[in-house]
N, C-alpha and C positions, 0 to 999 in steps of 0.2 A: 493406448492413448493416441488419439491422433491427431497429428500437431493443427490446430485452427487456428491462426492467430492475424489479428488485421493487418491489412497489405503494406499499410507502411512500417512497423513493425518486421514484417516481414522480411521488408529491403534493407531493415538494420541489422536487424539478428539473425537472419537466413544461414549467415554463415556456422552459427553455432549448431542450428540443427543438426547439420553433419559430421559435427565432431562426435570422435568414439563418446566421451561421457556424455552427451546426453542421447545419443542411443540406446548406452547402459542405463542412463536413468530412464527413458523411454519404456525400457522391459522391465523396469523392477515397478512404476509408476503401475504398468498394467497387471504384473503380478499379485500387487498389492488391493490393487481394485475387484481383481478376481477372486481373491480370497477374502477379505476382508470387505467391510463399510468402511468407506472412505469418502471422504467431503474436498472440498466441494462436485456437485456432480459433476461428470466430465465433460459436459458443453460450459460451462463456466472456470473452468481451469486458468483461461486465460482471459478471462472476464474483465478483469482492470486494463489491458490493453486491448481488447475490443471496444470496450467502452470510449477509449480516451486516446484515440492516434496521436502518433509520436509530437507530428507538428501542431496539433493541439493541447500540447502540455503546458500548463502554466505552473502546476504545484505541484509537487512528488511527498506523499505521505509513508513512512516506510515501516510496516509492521512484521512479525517475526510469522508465522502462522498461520494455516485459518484455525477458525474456530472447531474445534472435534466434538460438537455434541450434533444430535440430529437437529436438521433444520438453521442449523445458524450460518453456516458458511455462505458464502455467495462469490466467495471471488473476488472478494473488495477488502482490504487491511480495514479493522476493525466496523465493517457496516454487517449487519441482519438483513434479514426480509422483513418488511411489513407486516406488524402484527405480533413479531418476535420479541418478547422481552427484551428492554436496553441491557445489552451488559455493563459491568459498573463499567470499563473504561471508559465506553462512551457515552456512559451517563454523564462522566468528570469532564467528557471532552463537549459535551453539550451546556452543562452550567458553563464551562471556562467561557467560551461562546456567547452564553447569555450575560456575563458581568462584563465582559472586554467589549461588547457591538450595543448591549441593550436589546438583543434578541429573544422573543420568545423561547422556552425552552422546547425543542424540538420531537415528539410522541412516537414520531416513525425513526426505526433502526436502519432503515434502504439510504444507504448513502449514491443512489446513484444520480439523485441528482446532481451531486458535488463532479461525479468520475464527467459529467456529460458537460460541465463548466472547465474539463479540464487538469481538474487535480485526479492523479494518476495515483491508487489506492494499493498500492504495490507490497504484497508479502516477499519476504525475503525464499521463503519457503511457499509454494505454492499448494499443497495436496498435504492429507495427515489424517491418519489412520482412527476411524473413530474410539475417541479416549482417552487416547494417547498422542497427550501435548507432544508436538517435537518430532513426533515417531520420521517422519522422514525427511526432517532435516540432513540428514548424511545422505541422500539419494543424489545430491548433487542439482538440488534447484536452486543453490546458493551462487555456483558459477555464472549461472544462466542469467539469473536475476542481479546480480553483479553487474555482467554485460549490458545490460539492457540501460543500470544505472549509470556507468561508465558513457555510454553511448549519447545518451542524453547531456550529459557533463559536456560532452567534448562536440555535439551537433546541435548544441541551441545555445543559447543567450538568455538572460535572466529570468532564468527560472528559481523558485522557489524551494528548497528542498527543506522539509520539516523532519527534526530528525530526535524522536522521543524516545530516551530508554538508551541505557549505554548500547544494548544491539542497533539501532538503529542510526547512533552516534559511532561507531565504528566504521559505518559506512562511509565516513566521512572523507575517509582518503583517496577515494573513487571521486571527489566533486573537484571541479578547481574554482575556490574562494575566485577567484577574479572576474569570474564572469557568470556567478550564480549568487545569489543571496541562500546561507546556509541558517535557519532557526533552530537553537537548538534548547531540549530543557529533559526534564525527567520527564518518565514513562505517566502516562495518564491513570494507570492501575491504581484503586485506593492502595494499595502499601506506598506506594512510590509519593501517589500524590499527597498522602497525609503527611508523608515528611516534610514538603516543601518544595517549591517549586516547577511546580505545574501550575495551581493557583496564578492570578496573579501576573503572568509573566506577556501577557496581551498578544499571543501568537496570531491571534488571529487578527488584530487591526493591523500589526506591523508585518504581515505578509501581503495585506492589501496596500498598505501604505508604497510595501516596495511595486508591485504592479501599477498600481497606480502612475507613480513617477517615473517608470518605464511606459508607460502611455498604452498599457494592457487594463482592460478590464477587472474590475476587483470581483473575487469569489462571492456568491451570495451563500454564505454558511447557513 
């Protein structure tokens, strides 16, 4: 694996590169890749932070994975490629979208238009073994991806952090409430969302609402 990651990026989390764990995960990331099919490919690893420089963050979306079937990964928490079958979550996160804005329901799975406005599509877990939900969760992209979160917390100013699914609500301790607006609700996945609240809960106008009033640009979801 070889680290490509954009330059501002770079000047925050530089430091981490160097540390023994992600060195260790650096070899097991590559061992894994050599033996196995593993998503997303490796010029996309770091795909959500190429796309989206630090100081153009406006929104942090935080999902658990990529996706481990062929073809679906890209680097981005819950987006496809073009052409890919919606998965349900983002099927559930495209209606929420269309009853909260009055937006068309959306056909393409590429969320890069979203990463290129600024919201940062950020897996907790970066790489995973194809099939095998999770599989490298324990390699240690949770520190890294931590950091990264932590960084933003404590070098910007009202940002948005959307934070779906108790995983991703855990994260929570890494943000400081006072200088970030935190959204938070159940995970978008039909189990989660048919129990209630995901529906309903207008994530998406009251994340613009807060941009807005911060004198930022609202997302075009």
């Amino acid at each position: 694996m070889s680290v490509k990651i954009e330059h501002s990026w770079e000047q925050r989390l530089g430091g981490e590169f160097v540390k023994p764990y992600f060195r260790q995960l650096t070899e097991q990331v590559r061992q894994e890749y050599a033996q196995f099919p593993c998503y997303p490919p490796g010029r996309l690893i770091f795909n959500a932070f190429n796309l989206c420089p630090f100081d153009k963050v406006k929104v942090v979306i935080i999902g658990q994975d990529p996706y481990h079937e062929p073809g679906q990964a890209m680097g981005l928490s819950f987006s496809v490629p073009d052409g890919v079958p919606l998965p349900p979550s983002l099927q559930n996160i495209y209606k929420e979208i269309a009853a909260d804005l009055g937006a068309p329901v959306c056909q393409s799975g590429d969320l890069t238009r979203w990463a290129e406005q600024g919201v940062l599509l950020l897996n907790a877990t970066l790489t995973v073994r194809a099939h095998v939900a999770n599989s490298h969760q324990r390699l240690g992209w949770g520190t890294f991806t931590d950091a990264a979160i932590k960084a933003l917390s404590d070098g910007r100013e009202n940002l948005v952090f959307m934070l779906w699914g108790g995983f991703a609500r855990s994260k929570k301790a890494l943000i400081d409430p006072q200088r970030h607006c935190i959204l938070e609700s159940v995970h978008p996945s039909p189990l989660s969302a048919n129990r209630g609240g995901w529906f309903g809960q207008h994530q998406f106008s009251r994340c613009n609402a807060y941009l807005t009033a911060c004198g930022l640009e609202p997302v075009d979801w």
